[in-house]
C-alpha positions in Angstrom: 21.1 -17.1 5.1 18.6 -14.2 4.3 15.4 -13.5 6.5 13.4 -14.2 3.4 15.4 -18.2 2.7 14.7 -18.7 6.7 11.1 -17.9 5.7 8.4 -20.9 5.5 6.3 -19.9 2.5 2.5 -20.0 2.2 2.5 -22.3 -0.8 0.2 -21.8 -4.0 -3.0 -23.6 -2.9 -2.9 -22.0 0.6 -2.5 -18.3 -0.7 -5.5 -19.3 -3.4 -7.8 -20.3 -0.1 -7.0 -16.8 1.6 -8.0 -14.9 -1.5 -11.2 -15.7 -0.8 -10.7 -12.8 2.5 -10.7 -10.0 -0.6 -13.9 -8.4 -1.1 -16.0 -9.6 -4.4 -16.3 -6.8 -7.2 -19.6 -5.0 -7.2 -22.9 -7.0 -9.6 -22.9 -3.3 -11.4 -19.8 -4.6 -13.0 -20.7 -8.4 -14.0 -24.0 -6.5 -15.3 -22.4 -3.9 -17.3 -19.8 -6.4 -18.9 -23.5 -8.6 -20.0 -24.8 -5.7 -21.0 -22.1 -4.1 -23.6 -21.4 -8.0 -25.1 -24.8 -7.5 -25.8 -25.1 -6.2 -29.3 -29.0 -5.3 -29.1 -28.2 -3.5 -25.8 -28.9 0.1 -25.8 -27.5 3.4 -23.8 -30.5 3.6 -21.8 -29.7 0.0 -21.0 -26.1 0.6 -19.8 -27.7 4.0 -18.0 -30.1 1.8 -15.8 -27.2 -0.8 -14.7 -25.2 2.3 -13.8 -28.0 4.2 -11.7 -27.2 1.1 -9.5 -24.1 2.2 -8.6 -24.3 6.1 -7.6 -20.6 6.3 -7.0 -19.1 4.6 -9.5 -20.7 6.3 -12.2 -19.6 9.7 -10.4 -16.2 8.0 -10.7 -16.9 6.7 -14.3 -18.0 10.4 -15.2 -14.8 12.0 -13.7 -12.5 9.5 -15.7 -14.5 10.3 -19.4 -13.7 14.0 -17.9 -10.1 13.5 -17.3 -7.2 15.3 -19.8 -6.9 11.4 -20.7 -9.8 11.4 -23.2 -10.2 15.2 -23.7 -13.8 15.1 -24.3 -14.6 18.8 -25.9 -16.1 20.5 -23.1 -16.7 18.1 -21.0 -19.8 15.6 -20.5 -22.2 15.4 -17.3 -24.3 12.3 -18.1 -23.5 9.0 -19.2 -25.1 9.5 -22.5 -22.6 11.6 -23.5 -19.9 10.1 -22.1 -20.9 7.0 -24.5 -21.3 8.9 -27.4 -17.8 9.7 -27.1 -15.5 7.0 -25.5 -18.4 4.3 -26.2 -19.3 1.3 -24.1 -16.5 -1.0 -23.9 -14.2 2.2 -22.3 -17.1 3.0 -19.9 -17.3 -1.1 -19.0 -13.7 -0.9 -19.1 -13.5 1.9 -16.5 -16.2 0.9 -14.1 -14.0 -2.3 -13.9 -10.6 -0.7 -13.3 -11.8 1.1 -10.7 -14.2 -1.3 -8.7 -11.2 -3.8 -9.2 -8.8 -0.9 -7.5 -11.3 -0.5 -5.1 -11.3 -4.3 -4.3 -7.5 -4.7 -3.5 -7.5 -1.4 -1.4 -4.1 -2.5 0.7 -5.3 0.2 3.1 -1.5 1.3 3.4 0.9 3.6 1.8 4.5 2.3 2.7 4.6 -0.9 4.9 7.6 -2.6 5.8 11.4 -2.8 5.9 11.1 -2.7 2.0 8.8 0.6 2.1 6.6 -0.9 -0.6 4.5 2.0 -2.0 1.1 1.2 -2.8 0.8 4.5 -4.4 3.7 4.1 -6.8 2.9 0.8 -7.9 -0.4 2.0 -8.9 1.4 4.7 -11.2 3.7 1.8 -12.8 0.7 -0.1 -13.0 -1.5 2.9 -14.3 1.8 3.9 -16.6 1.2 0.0 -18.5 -2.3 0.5 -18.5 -1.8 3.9 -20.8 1.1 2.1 -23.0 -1.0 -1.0 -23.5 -3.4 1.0 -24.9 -1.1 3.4 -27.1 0.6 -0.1 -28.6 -3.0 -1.8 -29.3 -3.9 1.4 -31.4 -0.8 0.8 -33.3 -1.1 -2.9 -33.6 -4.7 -2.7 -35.1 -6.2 -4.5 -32.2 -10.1 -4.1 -32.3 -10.6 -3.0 -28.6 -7.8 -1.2 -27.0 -9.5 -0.1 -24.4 -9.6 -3.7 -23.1 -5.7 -3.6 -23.3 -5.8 -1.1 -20.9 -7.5 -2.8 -18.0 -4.9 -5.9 -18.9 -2.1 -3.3 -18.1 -3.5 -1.8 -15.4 -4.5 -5.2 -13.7 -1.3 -6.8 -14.7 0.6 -6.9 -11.5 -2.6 -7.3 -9.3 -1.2 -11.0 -7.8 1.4 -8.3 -5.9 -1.1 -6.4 -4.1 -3.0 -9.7 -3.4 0.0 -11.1 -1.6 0.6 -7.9 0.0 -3.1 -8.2 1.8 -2.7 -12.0 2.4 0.6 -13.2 2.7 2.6 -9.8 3.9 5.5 -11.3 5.6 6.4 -13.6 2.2 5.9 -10.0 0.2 8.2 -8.2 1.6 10.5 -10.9 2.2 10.6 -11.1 -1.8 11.0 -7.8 -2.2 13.7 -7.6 0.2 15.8 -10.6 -1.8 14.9 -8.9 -5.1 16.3 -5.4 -4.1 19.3 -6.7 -2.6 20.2 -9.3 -4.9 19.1 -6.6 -8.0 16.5 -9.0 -9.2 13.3 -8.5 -10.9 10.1 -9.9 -8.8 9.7 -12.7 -10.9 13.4 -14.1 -10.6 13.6 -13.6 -6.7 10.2 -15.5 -6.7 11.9 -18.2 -8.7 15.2 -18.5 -6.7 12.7 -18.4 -3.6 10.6 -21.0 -5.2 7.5 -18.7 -3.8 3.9 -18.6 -5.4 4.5 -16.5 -8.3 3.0 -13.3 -8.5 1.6 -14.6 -11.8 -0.2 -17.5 -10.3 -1.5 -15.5 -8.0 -3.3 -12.8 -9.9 -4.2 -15.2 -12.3 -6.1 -17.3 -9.5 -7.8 -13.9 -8.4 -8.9 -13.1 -11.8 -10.8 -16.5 -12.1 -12.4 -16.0 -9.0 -13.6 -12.7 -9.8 -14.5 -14.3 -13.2 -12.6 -11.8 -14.9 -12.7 -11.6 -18.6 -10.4 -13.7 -20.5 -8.1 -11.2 -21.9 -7.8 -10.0 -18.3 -6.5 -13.5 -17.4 -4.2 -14.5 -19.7 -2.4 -11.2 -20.0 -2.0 -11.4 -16.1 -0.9 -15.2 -15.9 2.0 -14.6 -18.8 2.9 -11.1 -19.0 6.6 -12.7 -17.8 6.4 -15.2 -20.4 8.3 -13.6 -23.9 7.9 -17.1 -25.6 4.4 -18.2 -27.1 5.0 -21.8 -27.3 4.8 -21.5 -23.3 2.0 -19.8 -22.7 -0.3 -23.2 -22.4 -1.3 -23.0 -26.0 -2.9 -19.5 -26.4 -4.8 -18.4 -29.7 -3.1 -16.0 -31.9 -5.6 -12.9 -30.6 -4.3 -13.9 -26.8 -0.8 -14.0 -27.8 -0.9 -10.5 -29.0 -3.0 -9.6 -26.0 0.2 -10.9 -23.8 2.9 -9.6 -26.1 1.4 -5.9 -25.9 0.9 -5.7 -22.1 4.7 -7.8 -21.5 6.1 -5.0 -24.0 4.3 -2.0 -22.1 5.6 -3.5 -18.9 9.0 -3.2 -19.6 8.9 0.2 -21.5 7.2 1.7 -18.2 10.3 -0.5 -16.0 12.9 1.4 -18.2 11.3 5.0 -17.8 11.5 4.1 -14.5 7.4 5.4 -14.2 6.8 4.4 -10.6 7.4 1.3 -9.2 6.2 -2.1 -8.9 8.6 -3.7 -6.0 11.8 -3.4 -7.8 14.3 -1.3 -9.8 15.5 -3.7 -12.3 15.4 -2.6 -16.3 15.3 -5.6 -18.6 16.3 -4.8 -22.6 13.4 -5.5 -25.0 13.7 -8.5 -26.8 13.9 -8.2 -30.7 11.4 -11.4 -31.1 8.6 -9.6 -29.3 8.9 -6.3 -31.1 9.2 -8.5 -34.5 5.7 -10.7 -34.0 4.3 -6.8 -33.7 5.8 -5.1 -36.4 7.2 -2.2 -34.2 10.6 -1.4 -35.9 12.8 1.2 -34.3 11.8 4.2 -35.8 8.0 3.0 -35.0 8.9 2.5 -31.5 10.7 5.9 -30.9 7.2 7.6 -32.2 5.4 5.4 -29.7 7.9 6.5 -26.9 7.0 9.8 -27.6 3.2 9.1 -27.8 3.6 7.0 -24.3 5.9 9.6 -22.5 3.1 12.4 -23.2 0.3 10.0 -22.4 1.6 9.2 -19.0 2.0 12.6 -17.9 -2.0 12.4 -17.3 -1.4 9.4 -15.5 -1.2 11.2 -11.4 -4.4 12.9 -12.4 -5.9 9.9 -13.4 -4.6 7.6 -10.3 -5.9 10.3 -8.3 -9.7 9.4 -9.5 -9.6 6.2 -10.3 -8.3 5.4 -6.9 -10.3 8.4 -4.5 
């Protein structure tokens, strides 16, 4: 018998409880999301929320200066950094990183299993940047808010990691040595899933809805059981499960285990990405990500 089927699990409801031991996200954030849903809000408006929050602006600032978006020479106010990347990638920012901030593991490699907090920020980071990539091909009207999905996808991991070590790592251990995915170990386990997890956090943090369902199902390829979703949250789910397993078989950091799943043909078919589409976005993905240890290295400071 394994160390991790000796184990007696935290169940759902008692891991739920101990979230409550992560710190809250900062007002600027629930502010700023008011704000830019606001369609009479102004820049000066978004400007003020932000002079709130002296460091994450500097953060937000560094980001809108990053190779990522390439703004032509650069921008040192707000203002500017609008005008280019607009309000929903600046919201979108000043979330991913207060939400990094939040679930700060305060560890790098911990464990038997030498889980690297570091790496599975860049897988994370890596689905974030392909989320984004495949929304812009898909026509969806805000891909910006894909890339927070991606980036936040896997966030129940790093929950359990800071509440619930010992069942962590003793999934992580069964996954690696049985060559399971996270998800299936969890299952054979009958452990909280990862899914359930993140998407328990992301209500409490009152994340927005995108940000919810996309963490609760990006495991689930079929529709019909994803609790009824509308079409818009379907597609949400299909592009950040896609961009999950693209980044898996690049093998772009980690996320707890090494196993490469094959992309399913339904899933490509509800978006339209035929072969010869997908190798363009593979190359439009593989240079993206090169940005991506730059970025991790500011969104994370």
């Amino acid at each position: 018998m394994s160390a991790a089927e000796k184990l007696k699990p935290l169940t759902l409801h008692e891991i739920v409880v101990k979230l409550d031991e992560l710190p809250t996200l900062p007002a600027v954030v629930y502010e700023l999301g008011r704000v830019i849903n606001d369609p009479m809000a102004s820049t000066s408006d978004v400007e003020k929320i932000m002079a709130n929050d002296q460091s994450l602006t500097a953060k937000v600032l560094r980001l809108a200066n990053s190779a990522y978006y390439a703004i032509p020479g650069g921008v040192t106010s707000l203002q500017r950094a609008i005008a280019y990347i607009g309000y929903d990638t600046i919201n979108q920012l000043a979330l991913s990183a207060s939400i990094i901030k939040s679930l700060d593991s305060k560890q790098e490699t911990v464990g038997e299993a030498a889980f690297n907090v570091r790496e599975f920020w860049k897988h994370s980071l890596a689905v974030a940047m392909t989320s984004e990539v495949i929304a812009k091909q898909v026509g969806y009207k805000t891909p910006s808010d894909l890339f927070t999905c991606g980036l936040v996808h896997d966030m129940g991991k790093i929950a359990l990691l800071i509440v619930a070590k010992e069942q962590f790592f003793a999934t992580i251990n069964y996954a690696r040595e049985n060559k399971l995915g996270m998800t299936e170990a969890e299952e054979t386990l009958d452990y909280a899933r990862h899914t359930h997890i993140g998407f328990e956090l992301a209500l409490k943090w009152r994340l927005p809805y995108a940000i919810q369902v996309s963490i609760g199902n990006h495991h689930q390829k079929d529709p019909a059981l994803r609790n009824g979703l509308s079409q818009e949250a379907n597609l949400i789910v299909d592009v950040v499960f896609l961009s999950n397993l693209l980044v898996h078989a690049l093998q772009f950091g980690n996320s707890g285990h090494r196993k490469v799943f094959g992309l399913p043909r339904d899933v490509l078919d509800r978006l339209s990405i035929t072969e010869e589409i997908l190798r363009e976005l593979l190359l439009r993905i593989k240079e993206k990500i090169q940005s991506a240890e730059a970025f991790l290295k500011i969104i994370g400071d």
